[in-house]
C-alpha positions in Angstrom: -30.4 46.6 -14.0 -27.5 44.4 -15.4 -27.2 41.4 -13.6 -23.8 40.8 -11.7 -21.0 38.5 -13.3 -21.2 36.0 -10.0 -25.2 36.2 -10.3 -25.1 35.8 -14.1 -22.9 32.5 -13.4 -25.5 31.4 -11.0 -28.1 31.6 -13.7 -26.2 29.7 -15.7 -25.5 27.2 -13.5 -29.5 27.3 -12.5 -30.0 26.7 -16.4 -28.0 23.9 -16.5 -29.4 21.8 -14.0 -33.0 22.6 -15.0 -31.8 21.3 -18.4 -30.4 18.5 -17.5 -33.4 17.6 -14.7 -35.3 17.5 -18.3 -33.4 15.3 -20.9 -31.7 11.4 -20.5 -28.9 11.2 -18.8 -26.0 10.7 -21.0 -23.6 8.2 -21.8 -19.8 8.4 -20.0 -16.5 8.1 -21.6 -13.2 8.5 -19.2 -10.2 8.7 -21.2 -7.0 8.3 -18.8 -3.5 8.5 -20.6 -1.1 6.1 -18.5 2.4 8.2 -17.4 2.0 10.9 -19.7 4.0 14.3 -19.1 1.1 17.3 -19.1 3.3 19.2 -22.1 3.5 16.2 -24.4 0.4 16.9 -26.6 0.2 19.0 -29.8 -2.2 21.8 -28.1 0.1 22.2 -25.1 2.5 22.9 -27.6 4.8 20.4 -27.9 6.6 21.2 -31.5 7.2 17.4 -32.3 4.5 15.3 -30.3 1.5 14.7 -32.8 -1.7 14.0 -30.8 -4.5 15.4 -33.7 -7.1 13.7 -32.1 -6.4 14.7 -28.7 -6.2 18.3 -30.1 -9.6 18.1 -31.9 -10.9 16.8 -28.7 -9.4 19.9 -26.7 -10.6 22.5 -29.6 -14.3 20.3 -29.0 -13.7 20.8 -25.3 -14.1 22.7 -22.4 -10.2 22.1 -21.8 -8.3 23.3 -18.2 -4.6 23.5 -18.9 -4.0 23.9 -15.8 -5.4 20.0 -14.5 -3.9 18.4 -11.6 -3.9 14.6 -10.5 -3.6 14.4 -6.5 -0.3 11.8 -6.6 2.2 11.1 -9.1 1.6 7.3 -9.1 -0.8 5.8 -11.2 -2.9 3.4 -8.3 -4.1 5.8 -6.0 -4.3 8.6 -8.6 -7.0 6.0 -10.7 -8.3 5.4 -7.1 -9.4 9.1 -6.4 -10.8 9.6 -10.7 -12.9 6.8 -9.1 -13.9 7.7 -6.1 -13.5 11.4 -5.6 -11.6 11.5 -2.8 -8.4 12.1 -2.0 -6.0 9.2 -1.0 -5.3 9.9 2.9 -9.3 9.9 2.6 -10.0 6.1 0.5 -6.7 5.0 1.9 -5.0 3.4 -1.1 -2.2 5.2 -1.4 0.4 3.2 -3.1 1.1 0.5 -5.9 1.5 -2.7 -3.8 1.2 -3.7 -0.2 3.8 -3.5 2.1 6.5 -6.0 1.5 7.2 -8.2 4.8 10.8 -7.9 6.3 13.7 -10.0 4.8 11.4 -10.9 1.5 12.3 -9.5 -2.1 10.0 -8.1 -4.3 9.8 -10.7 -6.3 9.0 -13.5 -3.9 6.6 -11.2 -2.0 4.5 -10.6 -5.7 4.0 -14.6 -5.6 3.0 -14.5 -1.5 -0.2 -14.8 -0.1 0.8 -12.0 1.7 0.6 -9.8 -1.7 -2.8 -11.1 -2.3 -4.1 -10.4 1.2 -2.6 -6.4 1.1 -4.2 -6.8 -2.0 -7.9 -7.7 -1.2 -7.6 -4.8 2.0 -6.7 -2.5 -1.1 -9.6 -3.8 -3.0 -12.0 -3.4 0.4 -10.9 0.0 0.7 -12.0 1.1 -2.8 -15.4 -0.5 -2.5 -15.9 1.3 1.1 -15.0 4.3 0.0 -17.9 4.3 -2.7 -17.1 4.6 -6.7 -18.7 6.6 -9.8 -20.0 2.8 -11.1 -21.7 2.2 -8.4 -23.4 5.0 -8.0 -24.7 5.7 -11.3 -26.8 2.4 -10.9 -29.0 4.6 -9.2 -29.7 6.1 -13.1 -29.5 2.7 -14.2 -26.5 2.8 -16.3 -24.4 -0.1 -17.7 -20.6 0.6 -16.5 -17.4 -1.1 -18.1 -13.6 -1.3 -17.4 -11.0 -2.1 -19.1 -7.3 -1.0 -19.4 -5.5 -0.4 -16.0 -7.1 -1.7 -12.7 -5.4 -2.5 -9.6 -8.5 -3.6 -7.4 -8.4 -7.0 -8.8 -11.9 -8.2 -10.2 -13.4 -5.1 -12.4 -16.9 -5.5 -9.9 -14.8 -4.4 -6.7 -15.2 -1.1 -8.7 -19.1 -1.2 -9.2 -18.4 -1.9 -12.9 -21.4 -4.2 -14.2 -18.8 -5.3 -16.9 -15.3 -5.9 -17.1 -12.3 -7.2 -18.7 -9.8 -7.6 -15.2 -9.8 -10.1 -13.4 -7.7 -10.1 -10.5 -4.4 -9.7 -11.9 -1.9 -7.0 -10.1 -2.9 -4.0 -12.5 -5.0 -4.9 -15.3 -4.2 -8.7 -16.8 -6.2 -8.8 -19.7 -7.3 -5.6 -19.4 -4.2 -4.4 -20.6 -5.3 -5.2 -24.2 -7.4 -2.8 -24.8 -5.6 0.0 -27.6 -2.7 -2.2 -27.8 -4.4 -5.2 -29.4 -7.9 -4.5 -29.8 -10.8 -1.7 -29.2 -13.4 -4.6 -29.8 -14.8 -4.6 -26.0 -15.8 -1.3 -25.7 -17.8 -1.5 -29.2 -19.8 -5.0 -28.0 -20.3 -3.4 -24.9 -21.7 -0.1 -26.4 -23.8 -2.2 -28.9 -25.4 -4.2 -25.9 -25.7 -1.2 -23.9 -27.9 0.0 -26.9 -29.9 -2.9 -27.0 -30.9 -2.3 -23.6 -31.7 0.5 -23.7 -29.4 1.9 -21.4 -26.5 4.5 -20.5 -23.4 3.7 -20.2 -20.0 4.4 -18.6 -16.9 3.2 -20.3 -13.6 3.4 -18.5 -10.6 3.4 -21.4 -7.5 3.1 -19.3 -5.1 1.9 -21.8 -1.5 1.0 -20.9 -0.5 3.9 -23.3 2.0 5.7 -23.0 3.1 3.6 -20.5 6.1 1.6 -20.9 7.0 -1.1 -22.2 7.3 1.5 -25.1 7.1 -1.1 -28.3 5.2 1.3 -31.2 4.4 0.4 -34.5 6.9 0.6 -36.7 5.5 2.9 -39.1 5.3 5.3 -36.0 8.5 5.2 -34.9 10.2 6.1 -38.8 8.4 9.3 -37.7 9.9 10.0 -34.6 13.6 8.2 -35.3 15.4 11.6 -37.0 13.5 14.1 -34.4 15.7 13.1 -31.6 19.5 11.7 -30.6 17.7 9.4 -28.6 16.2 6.0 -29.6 14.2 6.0 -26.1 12.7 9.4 -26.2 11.2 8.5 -30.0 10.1 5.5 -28.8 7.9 7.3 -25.9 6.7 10.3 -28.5 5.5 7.4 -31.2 3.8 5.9 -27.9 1.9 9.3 -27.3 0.4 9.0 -31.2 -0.3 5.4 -31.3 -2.5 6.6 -27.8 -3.4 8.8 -30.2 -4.9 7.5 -32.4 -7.2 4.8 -30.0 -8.5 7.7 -28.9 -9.6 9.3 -32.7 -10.5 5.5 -33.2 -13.3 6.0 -30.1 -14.1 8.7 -30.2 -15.1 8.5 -34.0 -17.0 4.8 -33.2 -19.5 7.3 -30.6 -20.0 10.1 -33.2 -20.3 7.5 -36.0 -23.3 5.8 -33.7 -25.4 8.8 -33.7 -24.0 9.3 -29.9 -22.5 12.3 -29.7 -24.5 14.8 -28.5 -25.5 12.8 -25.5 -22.1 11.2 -24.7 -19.8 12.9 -22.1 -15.9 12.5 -22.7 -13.6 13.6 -19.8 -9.7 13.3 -20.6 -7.0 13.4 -18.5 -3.6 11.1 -17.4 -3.0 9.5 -14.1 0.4 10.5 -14.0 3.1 12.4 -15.4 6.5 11.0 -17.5 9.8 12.5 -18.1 11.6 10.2 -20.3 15.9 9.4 -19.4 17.1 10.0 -22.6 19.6 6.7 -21.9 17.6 4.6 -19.4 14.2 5.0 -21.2 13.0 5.2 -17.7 11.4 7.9 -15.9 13.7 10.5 -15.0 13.9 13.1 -12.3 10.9 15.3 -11.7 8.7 12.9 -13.4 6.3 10.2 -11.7 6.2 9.4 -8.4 7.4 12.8 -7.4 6.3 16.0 -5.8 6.7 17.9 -9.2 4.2 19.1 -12.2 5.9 16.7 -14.0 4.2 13.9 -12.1 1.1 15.6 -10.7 0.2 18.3 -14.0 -2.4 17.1 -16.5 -4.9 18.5 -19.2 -8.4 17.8 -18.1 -11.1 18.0 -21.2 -15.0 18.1 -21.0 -16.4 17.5 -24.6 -20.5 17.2 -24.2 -21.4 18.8 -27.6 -24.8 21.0 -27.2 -24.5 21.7 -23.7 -21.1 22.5 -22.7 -19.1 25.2 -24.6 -15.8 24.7 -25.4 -13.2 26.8 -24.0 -9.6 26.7 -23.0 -10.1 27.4 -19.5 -7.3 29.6 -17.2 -8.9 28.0 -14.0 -7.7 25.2 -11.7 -9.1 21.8 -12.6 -8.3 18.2 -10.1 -8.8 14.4 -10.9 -11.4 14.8 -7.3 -13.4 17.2 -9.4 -14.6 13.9 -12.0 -17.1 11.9 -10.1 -18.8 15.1 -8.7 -19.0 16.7 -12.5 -20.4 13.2 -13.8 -22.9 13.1 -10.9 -24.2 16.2 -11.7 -24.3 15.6 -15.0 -26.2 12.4 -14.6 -28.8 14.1 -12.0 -27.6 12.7 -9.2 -26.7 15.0 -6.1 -23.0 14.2 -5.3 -22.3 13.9 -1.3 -21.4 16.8 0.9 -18.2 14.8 1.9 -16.7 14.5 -1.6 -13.9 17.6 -2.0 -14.1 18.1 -5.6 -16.2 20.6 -7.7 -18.4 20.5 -10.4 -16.1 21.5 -13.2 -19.7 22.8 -15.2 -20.6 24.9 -12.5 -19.0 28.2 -13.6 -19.7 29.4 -10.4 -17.4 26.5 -8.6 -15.3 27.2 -11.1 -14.8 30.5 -10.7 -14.4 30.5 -7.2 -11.5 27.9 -6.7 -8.2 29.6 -6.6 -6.4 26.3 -4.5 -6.3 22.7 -4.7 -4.0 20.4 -3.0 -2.7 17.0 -3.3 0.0 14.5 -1.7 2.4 11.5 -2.6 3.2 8.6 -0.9 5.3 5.4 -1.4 5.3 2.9 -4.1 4.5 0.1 -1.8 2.4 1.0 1.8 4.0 1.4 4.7 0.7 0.3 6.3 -2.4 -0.3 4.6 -4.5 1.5 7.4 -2.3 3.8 8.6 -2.5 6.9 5.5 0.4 8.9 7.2 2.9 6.4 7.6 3.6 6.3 3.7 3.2 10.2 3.0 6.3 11.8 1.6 5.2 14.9 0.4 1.8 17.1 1.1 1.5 19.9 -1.9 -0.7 22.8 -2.7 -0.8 25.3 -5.8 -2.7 28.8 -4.5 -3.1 30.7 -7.9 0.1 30.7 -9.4 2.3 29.6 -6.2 3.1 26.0 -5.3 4.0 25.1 -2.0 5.6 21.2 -1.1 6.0 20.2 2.5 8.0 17.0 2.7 6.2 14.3 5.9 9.8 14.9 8.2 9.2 11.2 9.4 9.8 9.7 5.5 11.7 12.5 3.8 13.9 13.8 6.5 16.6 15.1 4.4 14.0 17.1 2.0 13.7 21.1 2.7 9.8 22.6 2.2 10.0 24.2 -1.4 7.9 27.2 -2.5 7.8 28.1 -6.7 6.0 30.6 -9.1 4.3 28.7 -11.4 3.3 31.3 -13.8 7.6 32.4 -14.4 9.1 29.0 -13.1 6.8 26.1 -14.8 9.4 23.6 -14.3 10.1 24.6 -10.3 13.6 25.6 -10.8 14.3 28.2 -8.9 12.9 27.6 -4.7 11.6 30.8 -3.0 11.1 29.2 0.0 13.9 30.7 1.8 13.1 34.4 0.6 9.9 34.2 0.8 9.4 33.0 4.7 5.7 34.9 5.0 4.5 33.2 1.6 5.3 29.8 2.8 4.0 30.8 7.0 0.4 31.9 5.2 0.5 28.7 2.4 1.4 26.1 5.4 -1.1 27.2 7.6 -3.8 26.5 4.7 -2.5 23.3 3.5 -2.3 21.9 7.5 -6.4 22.7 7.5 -6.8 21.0 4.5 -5.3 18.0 6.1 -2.4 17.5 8.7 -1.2 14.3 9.4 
């Protein structure tokens, strides 16, 4: 008798970790894009954005259009890639700590009140347990570089490190724009010992200050009337191309076929056409164009590539590695396995929430939310927190007609939202 579709994904999935149970466990490269809208790559079909390295990588992927980060700001969206969890659940859920009454940001940054919120921000991460660290169990090797916010690299488990205690990165921020040389030293003594490895490439690409290469931005110049949006596409290719750049050094090695890349951005970007700024809809809000992101799984020989129609999450990475590692992720974390087709299959809602830039209180996960936010198959529900966003209405979209959340349903569609609200408040209600 035929088996079943559900029972033939089982099998698979029983396959996969009887195969994996039997071979080394493989190397790790996490790609993040920094502010990065979810369309602006050449197989999301952007007609002017050139990305042909990120496309190859899709076409070599197992690629979810349909990725999410949980927040629209890029500190406790790196904070849950890293941990798994959601940020009501590790707690750092903004940029910077809370800045004292009557102080400006500026003198608060040079406070050593800044550097106190700071090091509670930094505790947090480390409580709250992080991929590094727990692939030492396997014995791998582990290095940051790019964007950080937990000060030193090893409050993140990472055995090696190019931050050191600067607000999001210091010299860290190097990496792409001035040189790929850490990664390749570290992968060469990574070698030597004998060991795998995790490499966290974090580059502070995209992200502004958007200063391409020349040569890039003759390319971009006559595409558009504005000078600010050029500048952000030639950004996209000069992220680009770092990423051909790695990706080739791994291949090149003899690496490939036992070296895991995941892809994806920490946050979304709409670019003002005057400001050069982020503009409405973009980061830091409730809206796919903060929160959307392409999430890729290239591990040639084992997974198959495919565009996949299914919901993907930044929570689902540390539980996907994990597995892929042969270590048993914890019961606690809320992500999936993104090989399990099974998991996979069986997801139709993920949800997510954004708070403010700076914490209201660094204990307190509630007392920054704005916005709570789920997406059930095609429909995408926002409750604003009434406490912060008092003026905001809850809004209710059809993603699969309205991919830009034009046109609110809420108000005609009062048992949609009823039925949606009463699943997001299970999830978590604050």
């Amino acid at each position: 008798m035929p088996l079943r579709p559900i029972a033939l994904l089982a099998l698979l999935a029983l396959s996969f970790t009887s195969l994996r149970a039997a071979t080394p466990p493989p190397n790790i490269v996490l790609i993040i894009s920094d502010d990065h809208l979810w369309s602006d790559y050449g197989f999301m079909g952007h007609p002017t954005v050139r990305t042909p390295h990120l496309d190859r990588l899709a076409r070599e992927s197992l690629t979810f259009k349909r990725g999410y980060d949980v927040s629209s700001l890029c500190c406790p969206s790196l904070a849950t890639m890293i941990t798994g969890k959601y940020p009501h659940q590790h707690k750092v859920t903004g940029n910077d700590p809370p800045i004292p009454a009557g102080m400006t940001p500026a003198a608060f940054r040079n406070s050593p009140a800044f550097d106190a919120g700071r090091e509670v921000m930094s505790r947090q991460l480390t409580e709250a347990g992080t991929l590094p660290t727990l692939l030492k169990e396997k014995g791998y090797l582990s290095l940051q570089t790019g964007k950080w916010w937990q000060k030193h690299y090893t409050n993140g488990g990472f055995t090696h490190g190019m931050t050191q205690g600067g607000r999001h990165g210091d010299v860290g921020l190097e990496i792409g724009r001035k040189t790929m040389q850490p990664i390749y030293d570290f992968i060469a003594g990574a070698r030597t010992e004998k060991k795998p490895f995790l490499v966290w490439y974090a580059p502070l690409l995209p992200h502004d200050p958007h200063t391409p290469p020349e040569r890039l931005l003759a390319k971009y110049r006559d595409k558009t009337p504005s000078l600010p949006i050029a500048k952000y596409w030639s950004m996209i290719e000069w992220f680009d191309e770092t990423c051909g750049e790695l990706i080739k050094h791994i291949d090149d090695a003899g690496l490939k076929e036992n070296t895991i890349f995941v892809y994806l951005s920490d946050n979304g970007w709409i670019t003002h056409p005057v400001t050069g700024r982020y503009d409405v809809k973009s980061k830091q809000t409730q809206y796919d164009g903060g929160l959307r992101t392409p999430i890729m799984v290239r591990w040639p020989g084992t997974v198959k590539p495919a565009m996949s129609p299914d919901l993907a999450q930044a929570t689902d990475l540390v539980p996907t590695l994990l597995a892929a590692a042969g270590l048993t992720p914890a019961k606690n974390l809320p992500g999936i396995n993104l090989l399990d087709p099974v998991a996979v299959a069986a997801r139709k809602t993920i949800y997510g929430e954004c708070f403010t830039h700076n914490f209201v209180d660094l204990n307190v996960p509630s007392a920054s939310l704005k916005w709570r936010w789920m997406i059930d198959g095609q429909m995408k529900l926002i409750v604003p927190h009434a406490p912060n966003q008092p003026k905001d209405s809850v809004e209710l979209y059809d993603l699969a007609v309205d991919p830009t959340e034009e046109k609110n349903l809420a108000a005609t569609q009062p048992a949609k939202v009823k039925a949606l609200a009463a699943k997001l408040d299970a999830w978590w209600k604050p």
